[in-house]
BAGURO-947577 format. One line per 5 residues: number of its first residue (from 1); for each residue z, x, y of N, C-alpha, C, O. Coordinates in pm, 1 decimal, always signed. Each point is the difference from the previous one (the first is absolute). Layout:
# residues N
NUM	Z X Y Z X Y Z X Y Z X Y; ... .
END
This chain:
# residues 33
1	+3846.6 +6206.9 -9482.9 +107.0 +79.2 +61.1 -56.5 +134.0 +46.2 -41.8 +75.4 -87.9; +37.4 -48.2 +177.8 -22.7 +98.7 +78.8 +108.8 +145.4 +15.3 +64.8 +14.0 +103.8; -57.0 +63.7 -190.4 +74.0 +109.5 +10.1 -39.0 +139.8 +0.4 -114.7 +14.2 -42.3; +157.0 +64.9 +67.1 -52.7 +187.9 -0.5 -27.9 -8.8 -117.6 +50.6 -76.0 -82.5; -151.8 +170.9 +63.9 -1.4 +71.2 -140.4 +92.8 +18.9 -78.2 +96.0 +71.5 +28.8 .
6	-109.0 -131.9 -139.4 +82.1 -77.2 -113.8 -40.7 +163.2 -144.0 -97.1 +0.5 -75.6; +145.6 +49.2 +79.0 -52.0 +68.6 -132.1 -32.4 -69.7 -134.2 +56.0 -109.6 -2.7; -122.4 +133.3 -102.5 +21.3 -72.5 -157.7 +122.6 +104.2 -81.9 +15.4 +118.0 -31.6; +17.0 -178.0 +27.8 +147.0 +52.8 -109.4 -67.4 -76.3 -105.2 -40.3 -115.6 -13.8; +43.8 +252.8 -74.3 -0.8 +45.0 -162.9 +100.5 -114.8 -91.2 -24.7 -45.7 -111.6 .
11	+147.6 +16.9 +202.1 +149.6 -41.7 -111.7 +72.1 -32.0 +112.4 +19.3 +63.2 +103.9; +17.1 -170.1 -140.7 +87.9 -137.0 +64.3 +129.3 +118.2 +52.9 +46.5 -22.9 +111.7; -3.3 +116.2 -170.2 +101.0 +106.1 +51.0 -12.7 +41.7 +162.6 +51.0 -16.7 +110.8; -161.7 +85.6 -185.8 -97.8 +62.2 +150.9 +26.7 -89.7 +75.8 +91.4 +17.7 +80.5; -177.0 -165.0 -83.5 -4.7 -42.8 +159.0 +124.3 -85.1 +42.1 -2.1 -55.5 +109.9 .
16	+125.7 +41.0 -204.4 +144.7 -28.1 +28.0 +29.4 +125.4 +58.7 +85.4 -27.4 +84.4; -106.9 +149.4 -80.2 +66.9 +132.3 +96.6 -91.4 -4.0 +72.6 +16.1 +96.7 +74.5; -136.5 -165.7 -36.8 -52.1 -1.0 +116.7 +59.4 -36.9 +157.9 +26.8 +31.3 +116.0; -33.8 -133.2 -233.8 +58.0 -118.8 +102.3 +121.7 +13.9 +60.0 +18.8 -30.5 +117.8; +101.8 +93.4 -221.7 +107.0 +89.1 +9.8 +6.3 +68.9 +134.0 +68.0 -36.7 +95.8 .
21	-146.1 +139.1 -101.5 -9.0 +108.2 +115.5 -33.3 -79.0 +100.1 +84.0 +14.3 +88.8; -170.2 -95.4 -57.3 -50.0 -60.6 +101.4 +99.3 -80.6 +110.5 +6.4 -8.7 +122.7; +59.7 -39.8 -227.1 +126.2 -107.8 +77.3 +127.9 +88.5 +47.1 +86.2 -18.0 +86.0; -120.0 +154.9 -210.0 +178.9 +46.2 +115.7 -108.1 +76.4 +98.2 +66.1 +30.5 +99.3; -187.4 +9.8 -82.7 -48.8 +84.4 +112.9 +17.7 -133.1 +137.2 +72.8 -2.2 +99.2 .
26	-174.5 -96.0 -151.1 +54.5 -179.8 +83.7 +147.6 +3.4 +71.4 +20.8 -9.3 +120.9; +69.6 +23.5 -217.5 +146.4 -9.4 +60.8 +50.6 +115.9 +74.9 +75.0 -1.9 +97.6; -137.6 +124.1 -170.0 +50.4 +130.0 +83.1 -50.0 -10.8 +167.8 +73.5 +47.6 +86.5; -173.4 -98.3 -58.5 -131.0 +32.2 +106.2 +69.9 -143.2 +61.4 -28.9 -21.3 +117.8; +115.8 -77.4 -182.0 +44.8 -115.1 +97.0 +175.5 +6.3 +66.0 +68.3 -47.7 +90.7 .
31	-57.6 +146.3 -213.8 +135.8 +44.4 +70.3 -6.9 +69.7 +125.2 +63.3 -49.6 +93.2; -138.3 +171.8 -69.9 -14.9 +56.4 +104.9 -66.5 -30.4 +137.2 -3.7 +65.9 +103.9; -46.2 -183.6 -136.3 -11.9 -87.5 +150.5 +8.8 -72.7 +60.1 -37.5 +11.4 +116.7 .
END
């Protein structure tokens, strides 16, 4: 799988609010066009 730079998260927390931010920035950035 081929994706951007993936950080290592420390704790399963961390990269659940990663991923978090990512999808409403995804939805914010698909609403507006």
């Amino acid at each position: 799988m081929d994706s951007e730079d993936i950080p290592d998260f420390s704790s399963l927390k961390e990269e659940t609010a990663y991923w978090k931010e990512l999808s409403l920035k995804y939805k914010q950035s698909f609403q507006e066009a």
